[in-house]
PANUVEX-812531 format. One record per residue (C-alpha): residue number from 1; residue in one letter; x, y, z. Coordinates in steps of 0.1 Angstrom, whole numbers, m for minus. Last residue first. Example, Ala and Ser with C-alpha at 12.3 -4.5 7.8 and 13.67 -1.06 7.14 Angstrom:
# PANUVEX-812531
   resi   resn      c1      c2      c3
      2      S     137     m11      71
      1      A     123     m45      78
//
This chain:
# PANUVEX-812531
   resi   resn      c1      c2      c3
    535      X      66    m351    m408
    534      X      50    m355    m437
    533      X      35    m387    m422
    532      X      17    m369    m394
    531      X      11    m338    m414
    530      X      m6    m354    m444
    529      X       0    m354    m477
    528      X     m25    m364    m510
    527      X     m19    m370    m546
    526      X     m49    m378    m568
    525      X     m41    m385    m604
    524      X     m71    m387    m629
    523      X     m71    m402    m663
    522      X     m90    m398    m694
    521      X    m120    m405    m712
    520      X    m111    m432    m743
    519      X     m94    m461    m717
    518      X    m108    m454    m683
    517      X     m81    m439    m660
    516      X     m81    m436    m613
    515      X     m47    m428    m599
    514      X     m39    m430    m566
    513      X     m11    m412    m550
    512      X      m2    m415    m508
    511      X      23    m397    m489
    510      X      47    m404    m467
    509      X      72    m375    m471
    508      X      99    m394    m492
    507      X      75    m419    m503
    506      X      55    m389    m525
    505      X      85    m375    m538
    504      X      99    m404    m554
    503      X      64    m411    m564
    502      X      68    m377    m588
    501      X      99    m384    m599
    500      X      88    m419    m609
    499      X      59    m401    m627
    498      X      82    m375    m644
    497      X     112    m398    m658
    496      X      97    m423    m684
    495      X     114    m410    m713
    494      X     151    m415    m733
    493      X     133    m433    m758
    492      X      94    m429    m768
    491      X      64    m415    m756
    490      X      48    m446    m741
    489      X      70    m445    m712
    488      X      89    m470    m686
    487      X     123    m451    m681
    486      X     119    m453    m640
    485      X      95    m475    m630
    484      X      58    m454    m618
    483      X      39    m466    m651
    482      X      52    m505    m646
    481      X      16    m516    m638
    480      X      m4    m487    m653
    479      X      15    m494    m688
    478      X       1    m533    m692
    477      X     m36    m519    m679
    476      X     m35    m491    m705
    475      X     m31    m454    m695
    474      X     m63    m432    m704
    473      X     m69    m414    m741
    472      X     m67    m381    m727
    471      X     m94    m360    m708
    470      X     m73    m351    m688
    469      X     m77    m348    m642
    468      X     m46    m338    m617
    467      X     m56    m340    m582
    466      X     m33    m325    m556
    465      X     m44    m326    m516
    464      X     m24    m315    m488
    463      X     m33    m319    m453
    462      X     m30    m312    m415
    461      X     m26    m275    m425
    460      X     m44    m269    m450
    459      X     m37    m271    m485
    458      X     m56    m277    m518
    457      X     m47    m280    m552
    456      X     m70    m290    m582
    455      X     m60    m295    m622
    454      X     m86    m293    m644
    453      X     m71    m303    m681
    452      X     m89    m302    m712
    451      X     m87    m310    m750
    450      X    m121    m330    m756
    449      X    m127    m344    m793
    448      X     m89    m359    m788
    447      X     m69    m366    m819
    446      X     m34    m376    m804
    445      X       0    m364    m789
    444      X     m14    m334    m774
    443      X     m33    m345    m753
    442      X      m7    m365    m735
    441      X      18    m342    m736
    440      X      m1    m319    m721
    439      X     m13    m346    m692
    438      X      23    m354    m683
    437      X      35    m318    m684
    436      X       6    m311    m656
    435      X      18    m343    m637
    434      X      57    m332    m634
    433      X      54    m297    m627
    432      X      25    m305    m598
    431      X      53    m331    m585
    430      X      83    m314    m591
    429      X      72    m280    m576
    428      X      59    m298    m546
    427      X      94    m307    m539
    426      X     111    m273    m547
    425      X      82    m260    m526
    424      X      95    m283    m496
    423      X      65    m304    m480
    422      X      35    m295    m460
    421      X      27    m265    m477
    420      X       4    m245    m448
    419      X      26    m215    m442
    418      X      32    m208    m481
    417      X      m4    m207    m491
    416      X     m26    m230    m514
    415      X     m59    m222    m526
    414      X     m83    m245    m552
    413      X    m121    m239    m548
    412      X    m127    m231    m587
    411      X     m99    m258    m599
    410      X     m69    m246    m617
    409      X     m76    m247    m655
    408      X     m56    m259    m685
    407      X     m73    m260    m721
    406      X     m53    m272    m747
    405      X     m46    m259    m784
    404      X     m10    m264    m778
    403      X       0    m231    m775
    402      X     m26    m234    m750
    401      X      m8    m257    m728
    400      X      28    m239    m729
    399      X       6    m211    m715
    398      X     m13    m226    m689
    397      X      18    m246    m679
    396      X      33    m210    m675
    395      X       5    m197    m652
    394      X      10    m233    m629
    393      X      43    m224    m626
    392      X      49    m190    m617
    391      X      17    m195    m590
    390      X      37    m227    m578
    389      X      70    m207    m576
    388      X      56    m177    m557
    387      X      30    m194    m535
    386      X      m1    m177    m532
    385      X     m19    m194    m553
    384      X     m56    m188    m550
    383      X     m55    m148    m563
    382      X     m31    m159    m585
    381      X     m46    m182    m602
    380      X     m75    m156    m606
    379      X     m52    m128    m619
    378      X     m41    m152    m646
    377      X     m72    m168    m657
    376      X     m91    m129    m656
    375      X     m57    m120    m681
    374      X     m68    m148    m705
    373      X     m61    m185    m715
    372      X     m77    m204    m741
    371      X     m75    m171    m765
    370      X     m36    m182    m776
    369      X     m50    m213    m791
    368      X     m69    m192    m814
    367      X     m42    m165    m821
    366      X     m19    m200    m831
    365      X     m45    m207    m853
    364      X     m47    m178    m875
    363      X     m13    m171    m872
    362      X      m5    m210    m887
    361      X     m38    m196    m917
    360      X     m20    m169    m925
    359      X      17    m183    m933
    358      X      32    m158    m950
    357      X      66    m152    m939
    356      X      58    m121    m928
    355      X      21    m127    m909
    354      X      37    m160    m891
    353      X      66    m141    m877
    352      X      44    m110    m868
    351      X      20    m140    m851
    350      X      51    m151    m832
    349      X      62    m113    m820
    348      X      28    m109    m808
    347      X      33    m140    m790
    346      X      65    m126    m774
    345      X      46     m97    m765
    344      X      20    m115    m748
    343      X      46    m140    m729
    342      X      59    m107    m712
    341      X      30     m95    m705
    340      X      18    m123    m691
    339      X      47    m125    m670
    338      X      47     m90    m660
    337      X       5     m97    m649
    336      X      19    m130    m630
    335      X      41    m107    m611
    334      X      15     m79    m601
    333      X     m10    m109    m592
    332      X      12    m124    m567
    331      X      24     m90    m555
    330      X     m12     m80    m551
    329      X     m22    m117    m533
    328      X      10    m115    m511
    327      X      m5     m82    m496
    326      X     m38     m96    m491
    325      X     m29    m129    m482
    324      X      m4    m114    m459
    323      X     m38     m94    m442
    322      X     m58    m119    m443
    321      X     m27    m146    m428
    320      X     m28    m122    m398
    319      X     m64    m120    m392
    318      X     m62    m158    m390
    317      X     m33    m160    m370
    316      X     m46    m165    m335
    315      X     m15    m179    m319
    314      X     m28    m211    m291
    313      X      m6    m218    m264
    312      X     m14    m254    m244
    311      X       0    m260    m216
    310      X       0    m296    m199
    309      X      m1    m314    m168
    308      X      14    m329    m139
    307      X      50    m333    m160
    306      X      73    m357    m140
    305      X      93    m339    m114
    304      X     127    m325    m123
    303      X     124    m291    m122
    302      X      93    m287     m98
    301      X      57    m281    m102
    300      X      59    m293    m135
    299      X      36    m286    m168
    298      X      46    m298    m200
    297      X      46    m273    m231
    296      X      27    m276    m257
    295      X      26    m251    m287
    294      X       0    m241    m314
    293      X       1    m220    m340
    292      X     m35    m210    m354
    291      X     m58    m207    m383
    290      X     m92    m204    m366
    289      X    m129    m223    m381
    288      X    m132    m238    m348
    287      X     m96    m249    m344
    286      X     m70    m256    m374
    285      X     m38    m260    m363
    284      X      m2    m251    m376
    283      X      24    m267    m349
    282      X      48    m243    m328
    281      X      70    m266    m311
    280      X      58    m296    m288
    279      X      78    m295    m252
    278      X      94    m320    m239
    277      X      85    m342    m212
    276      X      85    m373    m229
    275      X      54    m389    m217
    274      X      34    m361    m209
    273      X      44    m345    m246
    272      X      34    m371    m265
    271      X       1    m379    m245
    270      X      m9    m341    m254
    269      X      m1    m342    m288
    268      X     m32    m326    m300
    267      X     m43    m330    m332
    266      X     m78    m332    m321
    265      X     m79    m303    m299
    264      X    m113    m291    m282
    263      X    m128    m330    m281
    262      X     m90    m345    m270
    261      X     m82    m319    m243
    260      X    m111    m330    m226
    259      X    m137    m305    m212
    258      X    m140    m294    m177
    257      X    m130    m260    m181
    256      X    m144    m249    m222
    255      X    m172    m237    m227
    254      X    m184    m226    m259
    253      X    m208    m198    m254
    252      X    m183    m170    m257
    251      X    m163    m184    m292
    250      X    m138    m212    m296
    249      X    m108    m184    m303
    248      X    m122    m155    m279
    247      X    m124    m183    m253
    246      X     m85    m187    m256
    245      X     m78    m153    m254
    244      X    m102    m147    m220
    243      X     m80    m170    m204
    242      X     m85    m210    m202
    241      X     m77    m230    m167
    240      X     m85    m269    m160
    239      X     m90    m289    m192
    238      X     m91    m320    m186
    237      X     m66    m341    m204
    236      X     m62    m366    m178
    235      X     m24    m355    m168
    234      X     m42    m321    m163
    233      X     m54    m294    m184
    232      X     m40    m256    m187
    231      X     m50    m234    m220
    230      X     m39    m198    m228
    229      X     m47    m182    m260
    228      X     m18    m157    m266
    227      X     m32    m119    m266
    226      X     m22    m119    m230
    225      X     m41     m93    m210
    224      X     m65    m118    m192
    223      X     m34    m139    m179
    222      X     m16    m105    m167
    221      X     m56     m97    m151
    220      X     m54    m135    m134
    219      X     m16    m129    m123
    218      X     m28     m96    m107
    217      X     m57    m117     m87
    216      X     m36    m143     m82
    215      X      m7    m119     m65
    214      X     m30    m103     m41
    213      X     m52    m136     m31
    212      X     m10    m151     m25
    211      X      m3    m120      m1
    210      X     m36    m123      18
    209      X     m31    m159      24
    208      X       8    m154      39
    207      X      34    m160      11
    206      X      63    m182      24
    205      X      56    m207       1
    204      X      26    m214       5
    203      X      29    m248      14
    202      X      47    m233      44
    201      X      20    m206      51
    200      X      m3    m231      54
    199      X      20    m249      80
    198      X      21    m218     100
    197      X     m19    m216      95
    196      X     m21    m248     103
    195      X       1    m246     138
    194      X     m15    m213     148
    193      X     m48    m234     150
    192      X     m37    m268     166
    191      X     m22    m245     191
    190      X     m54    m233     200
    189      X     m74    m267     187
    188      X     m52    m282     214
    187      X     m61    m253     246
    186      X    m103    m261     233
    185      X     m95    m298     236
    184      X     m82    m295     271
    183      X    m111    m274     282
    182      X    m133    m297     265
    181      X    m121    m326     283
    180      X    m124    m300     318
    179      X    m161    m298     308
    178      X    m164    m333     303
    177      X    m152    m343     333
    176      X    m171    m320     354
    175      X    m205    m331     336
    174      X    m197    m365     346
    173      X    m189    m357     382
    172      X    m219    m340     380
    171      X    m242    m367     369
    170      X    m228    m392     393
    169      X    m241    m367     421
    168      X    m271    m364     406
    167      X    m277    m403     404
    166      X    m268    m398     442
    165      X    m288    m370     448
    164      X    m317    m392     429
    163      X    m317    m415     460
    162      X    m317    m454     445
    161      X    m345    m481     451
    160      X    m352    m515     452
    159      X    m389    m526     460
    158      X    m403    m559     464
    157      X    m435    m576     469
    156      X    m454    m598     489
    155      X    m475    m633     481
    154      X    m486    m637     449
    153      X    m494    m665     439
    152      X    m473    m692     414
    151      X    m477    m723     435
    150      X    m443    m726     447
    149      X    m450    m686     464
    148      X    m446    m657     442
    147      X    m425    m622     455
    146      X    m432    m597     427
    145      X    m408    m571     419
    144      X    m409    m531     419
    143      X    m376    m510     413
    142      X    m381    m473     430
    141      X    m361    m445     415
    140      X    m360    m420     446
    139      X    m370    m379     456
    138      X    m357    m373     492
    137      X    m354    m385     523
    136      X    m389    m388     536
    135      X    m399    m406     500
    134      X    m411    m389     468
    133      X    m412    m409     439
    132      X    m397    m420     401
    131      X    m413    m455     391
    130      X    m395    m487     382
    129      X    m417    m515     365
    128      X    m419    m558     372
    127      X    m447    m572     350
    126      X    m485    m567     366
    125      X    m499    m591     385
    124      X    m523    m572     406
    123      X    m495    m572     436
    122      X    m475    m552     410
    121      X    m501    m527     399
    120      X    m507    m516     438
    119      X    m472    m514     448
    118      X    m469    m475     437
    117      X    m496    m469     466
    116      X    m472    m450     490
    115      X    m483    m468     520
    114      X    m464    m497     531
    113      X    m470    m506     565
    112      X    m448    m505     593
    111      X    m434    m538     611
    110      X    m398    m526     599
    109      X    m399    m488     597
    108      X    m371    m487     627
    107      X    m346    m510     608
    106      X    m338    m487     583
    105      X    m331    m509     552
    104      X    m362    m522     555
    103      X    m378    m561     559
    102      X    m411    m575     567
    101      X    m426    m542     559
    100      X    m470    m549     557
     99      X    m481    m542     526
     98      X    m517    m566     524
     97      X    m494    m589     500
     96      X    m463    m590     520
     95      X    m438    m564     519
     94      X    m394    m564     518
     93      X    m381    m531     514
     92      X    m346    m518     498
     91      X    m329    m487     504
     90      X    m296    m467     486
     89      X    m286    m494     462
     88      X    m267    m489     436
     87      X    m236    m494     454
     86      X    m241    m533     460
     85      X    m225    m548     481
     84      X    m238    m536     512
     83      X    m274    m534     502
     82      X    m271    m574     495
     81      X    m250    m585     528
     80      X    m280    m564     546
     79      X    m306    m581     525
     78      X    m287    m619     533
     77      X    m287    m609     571
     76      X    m321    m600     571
     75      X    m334    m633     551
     74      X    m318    m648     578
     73      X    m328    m631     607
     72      X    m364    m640     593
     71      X    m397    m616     599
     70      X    m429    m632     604
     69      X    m455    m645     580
     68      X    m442    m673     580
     67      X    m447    m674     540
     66      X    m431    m642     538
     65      X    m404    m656     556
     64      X    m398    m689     531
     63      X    m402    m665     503
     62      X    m372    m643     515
     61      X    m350    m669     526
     60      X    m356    m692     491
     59      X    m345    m656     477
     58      X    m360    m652     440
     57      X    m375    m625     450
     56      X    m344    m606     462
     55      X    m329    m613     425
     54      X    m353    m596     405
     53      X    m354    m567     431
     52      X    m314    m563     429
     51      X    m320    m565     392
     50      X    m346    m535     389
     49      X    m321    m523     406
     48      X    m291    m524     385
     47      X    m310    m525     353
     46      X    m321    m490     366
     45      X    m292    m476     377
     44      X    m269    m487     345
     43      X    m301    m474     322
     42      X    m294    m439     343
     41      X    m255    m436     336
     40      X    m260    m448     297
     39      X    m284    m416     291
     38      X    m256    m394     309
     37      X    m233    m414     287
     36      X    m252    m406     258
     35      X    m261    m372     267
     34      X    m224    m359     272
     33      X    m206    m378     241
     32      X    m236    m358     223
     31      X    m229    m323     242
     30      X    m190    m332     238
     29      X    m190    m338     199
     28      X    m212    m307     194
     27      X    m192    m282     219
     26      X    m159    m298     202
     25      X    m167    m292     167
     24      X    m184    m260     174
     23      X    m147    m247     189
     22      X    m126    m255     165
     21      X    m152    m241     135
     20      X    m147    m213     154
     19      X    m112    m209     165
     18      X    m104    m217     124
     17      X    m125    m192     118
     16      X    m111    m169     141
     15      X     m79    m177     121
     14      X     m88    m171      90
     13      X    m104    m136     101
     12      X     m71    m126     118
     11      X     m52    m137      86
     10      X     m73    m116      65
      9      X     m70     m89      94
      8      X     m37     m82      95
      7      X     m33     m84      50
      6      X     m57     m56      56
      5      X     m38     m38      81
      4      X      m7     m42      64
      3      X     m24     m26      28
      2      X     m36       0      50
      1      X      m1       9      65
//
């Protein structure tokens, strides 16, 4: 009953506003329509006399009497034609200069002398005024005129006035119709009212105000709950909505409604996805520092209407990826420790060889290559590789390459995990496979001062990056032309297969090698992918 009563008076409060805000509309629009036409209803009254004197003056009848100096049945009949036509006019008098009434509306105050004073400033030559006085019949707006003779003197006046009871009169009738407009318009904004707020409740669909507060406020704290990073722009990419998840990603001070889609997210597909409508699967991102998924989905207020917007859900995985790395990292470095000692023993079993059949000074060598690489090597490839195959790989080429009196290391900043490999393993097995056997063979078919290999992996998610550095004897500029073609080699028949392997690779997945060599200090292969051509 309490929840009712409350959802009662939202709607009750809503719509005493609406009465409200109705209602001051109307009083304010009606109180100015009010004082402008009142204002406009006395200028009308006053140009309308002060015209009726203007034109009285002028009379060739009333300037041809006052020159008599006796009163004219003309100039009477043309006032009393005058007064009668013209509703303005409630009284009109006719003076000479020393203010005796050659003419009056009421015939028994002709002959009498004008008293009141007002005429002084006009028979002084002053302009034509209208003054607000007292007369036996009530308070009046008096027009004054000058009556001039040919020669330009003064000879009499005139006055024009109206009765302010019938300016008050006009008043009222005004006043009465505006009061009954705004009782009209106050019976509209009525209806007007209960019409919006059943229209509002339309758009709503269905939900009255208090219903749809009560179900965005639970939607916001569902929103806030979600561990899912939550972010809502429009067909501009501005960003409208973000939950508390999505902050947590770009940090408390970073703000992010208003912002473009495009500054927070630069590999977002945004456009792709408003133009096509379909949504963008899970994509590997890397936001502020934050490994995350992300996934766009078009916004649609129905079905089948274009998209209006798009959301963006962001994964947090970095803690998870820790905690794999961790575990993968302990597996990783539990299999490459059986491996090495596995390849120990069979070493062991090499130097027993050498020791039986006499050959001291091959054991003594082979133990020296066999120092290149040690167990701290091992654990640390591990530790960046955390791919199975490639860790498996990279220790064995370390191997194979000290038997050979080589020094193979993976570079100090080198990491690579499963989830970020842009290509298949298999794939990126052949090309790191193919370029480290490359360089071994290469050192170890001559006299080199320097026998060392750096090799260098890197992989995020919008890129992979694999440099492969020797310090061989370089690659001529006759070889480096044909050096990709399949059987071109300077190692003899039957050869020539790695490096076109390896480009195979790279134009399958859109990827770029380059491949920098000085003759007598080495060579360096630089293989890079990208997420846009990869995929």
């Amino acid at each position: 009953m309490s929840e009712k009563n409350g959802q009662n008076a939202l709607e009750r409060k809503l719509y005493r506003s609406f009465l409200l805000l109705s209602a001051l509309v109307i009083l304010l629009s009606l109180g100015l329509s009010l004082y402008l036409d009142l204002t406009r209803q006395r200028n009308q009254v006053d140009a309308s006399i002060s015209g009726s004197a203007a034109y009285v003056s002028e009379l060739p009848s009333v300037i041809a009497m006052l020159k008599a100096g006796y009163p004219s049945p003309n100039a009477t009949r043309s006032m009393d034609a005058l007064c009668d036509s013209i509703a303005d006019i409630s009284s009109a008098v006719i003076c000479d200069k020393s203010g005796l009434r050659f003419y009056h509306t009421d015939r028994q105050k002709t002959g009498e002398s004008y008293v009141d004073g007002e005429e002084r400033p006009i028979l002084e030559g002053a302009e034509p005024y209208i003054t607000t006085g007292y007369s036996t019949m009530g308070m009046q707006r008096r027009a004054f005129h000058a009556v001039r003779g040919e020669d330009g003197a003064i000879i009499g006046f005139v006055m024009v006035s109206v009765f302010s009871g019938v300016l008050t009169a006009r008043l009222r009738n005004i006043l009465v119709l505006h009061l009954a407009i705004m009782a009209v318009m106050l019976l509209v904004s009525f209806f007007l009212t209960h019409a919006i707020l059943r229209f509002l409740r339309r758009t709503l669909m269905g939900f009255r105000p208090e219903e749809l507060l009560s179900r965005y406020l639970r939607q916001d704290e569902v929103l806030g709950a979600v561990a899912e990073g939550l972010v809502a722009s429009d067909a501009a990419g501005k960003v409208l909505f973000a939950n508390p998840a999505a902050q947590a990603i770009f940090g408390e001070n970073t703000p992010l409604v208003g912002r473009s889609v495009g500054e927070l997210f630069p590999d977002s597909r945004q456009e792709e996805v408003l133009r096509t409508g379909k949504a963008e699967e899970r994509r590997s991102w890397i936001v502020d520092g934050h490994s995350v998924l992300a996934g766009q989905i078009p916004i649609r207020e129905r079905e089948n209407d274009a998209p209006q917007g798009v959301l963006t859900i962001l994964y947090d995985r970095t803690e998870m990826l820790h905690m794999s790395d961790e575990l993968f990292g302990a597996r990783s470095m539990i299999d490459a420790l059986r491996s090495y000692n596995h390849e120990f023993s069979n070493k062991l079993h090499v130097i027993l060889g050498y020791l039986e059949t006499g050959k001291t000074q091959e054991a003594i060598r082979f133990i020296v290559n066999s120092n290149l690489i040690s167990g701290q090597l091992i654990c640390q490839t591990a530790e960046a590789l955390r791919v199975s195959e490639l860790c498996a790989l990279m220790i064995g080429k370390m191997l194979h390459a000290a038997e050979r009196g080589i020094l193979l290391t993976l570079g100090e900043n080198s990491v690579c995990i499963e989830q970020d490999l842009l290509i298949p393993v298999e794939d990126m097995v052949t090309v790191m496979g193919n370029l480290l056997e490359n360089a071994i063979e290469e050192l170890s078919s001559g006299e080199h001062p320097v026998r060392e290999i750096e090799f260098e992996l890197y992989c995020r998610p919008d890129c992979n990056l694999l440099v492969c550095s020797d310090t061989g004897g370089g690659i001529s500029p006759q070889v480096r032309q044909h050096m990709f073609e399949k059987g071109v080699s300077t190692k003899g028949a039957y050869r020539g297969t790695g490096l076109n392997a390896v480009q195979t690779v790279v134009r399958r997945y859109g990827g770029k090698i380059d491949v920098e060599t000085e003759p007598g200090e080495g060579t360096s292969f630089t293989v890079t992918f990208t997420r846009e051509e990869a995929e």
